[in-house]
C-alpha positions as CSV (number, residue, x, y, z in Angstrom):
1,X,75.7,86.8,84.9
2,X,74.2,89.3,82.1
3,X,73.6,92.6,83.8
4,X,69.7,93.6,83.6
5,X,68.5,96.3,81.0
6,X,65.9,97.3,83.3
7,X,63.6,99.8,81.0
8,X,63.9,96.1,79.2
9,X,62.8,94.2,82.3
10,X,59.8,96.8,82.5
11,X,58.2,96.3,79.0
12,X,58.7,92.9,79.3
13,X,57.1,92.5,82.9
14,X,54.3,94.6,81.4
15,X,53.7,92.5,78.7
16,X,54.1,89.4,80.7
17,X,51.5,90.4,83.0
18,X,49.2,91.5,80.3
19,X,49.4,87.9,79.0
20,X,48.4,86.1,82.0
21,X,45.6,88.6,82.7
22,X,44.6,87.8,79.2
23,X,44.9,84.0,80.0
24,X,43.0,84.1,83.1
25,X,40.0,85.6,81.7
26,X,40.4,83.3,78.7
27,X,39.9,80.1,81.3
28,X,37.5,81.7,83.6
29,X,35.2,82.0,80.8
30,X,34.4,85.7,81.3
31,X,32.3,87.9,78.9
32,X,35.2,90.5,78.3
33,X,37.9,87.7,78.2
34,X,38.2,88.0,74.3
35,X,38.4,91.5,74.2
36,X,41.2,91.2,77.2
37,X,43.4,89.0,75.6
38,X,43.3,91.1,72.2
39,X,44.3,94.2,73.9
40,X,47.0,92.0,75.5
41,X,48.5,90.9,72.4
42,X,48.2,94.7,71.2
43,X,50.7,95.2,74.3
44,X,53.1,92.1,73.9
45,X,53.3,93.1,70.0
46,X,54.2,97.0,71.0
47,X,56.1,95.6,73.5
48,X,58.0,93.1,71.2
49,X,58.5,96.1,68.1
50,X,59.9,98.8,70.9
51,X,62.6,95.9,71.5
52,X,63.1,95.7,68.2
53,X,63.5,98.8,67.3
54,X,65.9,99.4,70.3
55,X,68.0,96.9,69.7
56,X,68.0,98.5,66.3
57,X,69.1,102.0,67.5
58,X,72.0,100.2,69.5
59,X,70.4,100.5,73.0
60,X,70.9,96.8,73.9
61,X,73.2,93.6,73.1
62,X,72.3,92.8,69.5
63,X,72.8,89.3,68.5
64,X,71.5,87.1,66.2
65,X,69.1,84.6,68.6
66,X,68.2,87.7,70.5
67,X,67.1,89.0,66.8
68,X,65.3,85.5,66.1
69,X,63.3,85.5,70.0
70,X,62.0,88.9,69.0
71,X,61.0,87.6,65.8
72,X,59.4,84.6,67.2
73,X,57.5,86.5,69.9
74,X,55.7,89.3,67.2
75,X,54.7,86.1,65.0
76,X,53.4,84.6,68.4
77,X,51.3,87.5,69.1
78,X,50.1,88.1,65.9
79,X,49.4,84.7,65.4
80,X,47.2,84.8,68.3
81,X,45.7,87.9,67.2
82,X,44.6,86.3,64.4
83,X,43.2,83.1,65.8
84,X,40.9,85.0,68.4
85,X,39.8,87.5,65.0
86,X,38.7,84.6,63.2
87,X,37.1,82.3,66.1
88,X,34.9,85.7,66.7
89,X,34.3,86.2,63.3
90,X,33.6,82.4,63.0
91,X,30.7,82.2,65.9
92,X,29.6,85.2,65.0
C-alpha cells in the first residue's frame, strides 16, 4: 500500500468536491449552475498546477504516469473551461 500524502489528499478532496457541486447544479438546471462549475474548474486547475509544481520541488513521488495524470487532468479542466465559455458566449 502507497502511504497517503495527506496535504495531497486535501487539495484533491477539495477539488473533487468542487466538481460534483459544479455537476449537481449543472443537472438541476439552476441559474448560478454555469457560473458554479467555472469557478470549479478554476479550483481543479489550481489544484492540478499546485501538484504540479510540488511534485516539481520534490515534495511527492515523481514518476512519469503520475506526470502524464496531472497533465491530463489541467487539459480536462481547461477543456471544460472552455466549452462552458463558448456555449455562454454561443446563447448569448
Amino acid at each position: 500500500m502507497k502511504p497517503v500524502i495527506h496535504p495531497a489528499a486535501i487539495v484533491e478532496s477539495t477539488c473533487g468536491i468542487a466538481l460534483t457541486v459544479s455537476l449537481l447544479t449543472l443537472l438541476r438546471g439552476t441559474s448560478s449552475a454555469r457560473r458554479v462549475a467555472i469557478i470549479a474548474n478554476f479550483i481543479a486547475i489550481a489544484g492540478v498546477s499546485l501538484g504540479m509544481v510540488a511534485l516539481a520541488a520534490g515534495r511527492g513521488p515523481r514518476t512519469a504516469s503520475n506526470d502524464i495524470y496531472h497533465h491530463i487532468m489541467l487539459t480536462l479542466a481547461v477543456a471544460s473551461l472552455l466549452i462552458l465559455f463558448t456555449r455562454r458566449s454561443a446563447a448569448a
